[in-house]
VEXLOKE-619647 format. One record per residue (C-alpha): residue number from 1; x, y, z. Coordinates in Angstrom, 1 decimal, decimal comma. Example, Ala and Ser with C-alpha at 12.3 -4.5 7.8 and 13.67 -1.06 7.14 Angstrom:
! residues 2
> 1  12,3  -4,5  7,8
> 2  13,7  -1,1  7,1
! end
This chain:
! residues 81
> 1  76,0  -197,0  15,3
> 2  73,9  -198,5  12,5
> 3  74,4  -198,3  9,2
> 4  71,4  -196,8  8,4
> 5  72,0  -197,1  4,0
> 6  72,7  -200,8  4,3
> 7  70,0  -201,8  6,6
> 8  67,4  -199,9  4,1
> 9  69,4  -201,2  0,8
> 10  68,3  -205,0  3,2
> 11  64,8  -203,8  3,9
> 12  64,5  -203,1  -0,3
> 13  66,1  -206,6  -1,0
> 14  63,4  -208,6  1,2
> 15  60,5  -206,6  0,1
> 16  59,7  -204,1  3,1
> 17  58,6  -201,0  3,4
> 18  59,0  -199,0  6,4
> 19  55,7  -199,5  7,7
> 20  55,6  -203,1  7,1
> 21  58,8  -203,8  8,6
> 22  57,6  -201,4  11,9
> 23  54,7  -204,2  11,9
> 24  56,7  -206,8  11,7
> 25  58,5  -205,4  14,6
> 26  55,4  -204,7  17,0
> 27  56,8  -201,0  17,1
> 28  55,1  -197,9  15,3
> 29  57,1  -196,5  12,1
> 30  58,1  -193,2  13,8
> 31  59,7  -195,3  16,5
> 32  61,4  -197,7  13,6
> 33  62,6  -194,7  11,5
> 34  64,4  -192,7  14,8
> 35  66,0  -196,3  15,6
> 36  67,1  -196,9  12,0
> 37  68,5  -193,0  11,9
> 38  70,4  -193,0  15,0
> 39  68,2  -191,1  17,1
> 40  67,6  -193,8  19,3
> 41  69,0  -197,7  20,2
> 42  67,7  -200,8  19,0
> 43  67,0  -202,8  21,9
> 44  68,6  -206,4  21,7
> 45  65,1  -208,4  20,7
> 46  64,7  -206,1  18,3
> 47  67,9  -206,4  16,0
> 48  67,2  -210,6  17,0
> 49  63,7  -209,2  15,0
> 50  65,3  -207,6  12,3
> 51  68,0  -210,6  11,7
> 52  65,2  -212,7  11,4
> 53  62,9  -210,4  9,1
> 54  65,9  -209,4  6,9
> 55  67,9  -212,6  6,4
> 56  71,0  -211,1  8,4
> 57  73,6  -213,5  9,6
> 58  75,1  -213,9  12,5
> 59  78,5  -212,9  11,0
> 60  76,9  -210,1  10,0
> 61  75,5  -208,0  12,8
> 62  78,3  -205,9  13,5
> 63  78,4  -205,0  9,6
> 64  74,7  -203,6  10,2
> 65  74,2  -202,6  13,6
> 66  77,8  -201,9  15,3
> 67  79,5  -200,5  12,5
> 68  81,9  -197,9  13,8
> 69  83,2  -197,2  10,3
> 70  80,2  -195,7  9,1
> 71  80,9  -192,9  6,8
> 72  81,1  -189,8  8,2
> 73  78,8  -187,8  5,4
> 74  76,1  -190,6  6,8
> 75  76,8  -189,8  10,3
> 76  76,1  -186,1  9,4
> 77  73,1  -186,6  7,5
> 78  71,6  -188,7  10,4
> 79  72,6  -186,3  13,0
> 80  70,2  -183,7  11,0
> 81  66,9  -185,5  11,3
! end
């Protein structure tokens, strides 16, 4: 599942807004938002995308785009859009 708060806290720390980041991307914001929600996947050249765009190591991938230890209230909140 990502972590939805700390990919956007990354987005804020390099400078991108939704929109420019769904340029960046090649994908359309609606499709962007839904993927960093939960409501659908990232596809693997995507997150390789996003790594890139959003200075996101290696090491940590997992910490932004596996993360089973999301909080629940976030899990929730997603769930609702």
């Amino acid at each position: 599942m990502t972590n939805t708060n700390k990919l956007k806290g990354r987005m804020v720390e390099n400078g991108y807004t939704l929109s420019g980041l769904a340029e960046a991307l090649n994908i359309s914001r609606p499709a962007l938002r839904k993927k960093i929600n939960g409501s659908t996947d990232f596809k693997v050249s995507e997150i390789e995308s996003l790594c890139s765009a959003l200075k996101i190591d290696r090491k940590e991938i997992t910490d932004f785009f596996f993360a089973d230890d999301v909080p629940i209230l976030e899990r929730i909140a997603n769930t609702a859009h």
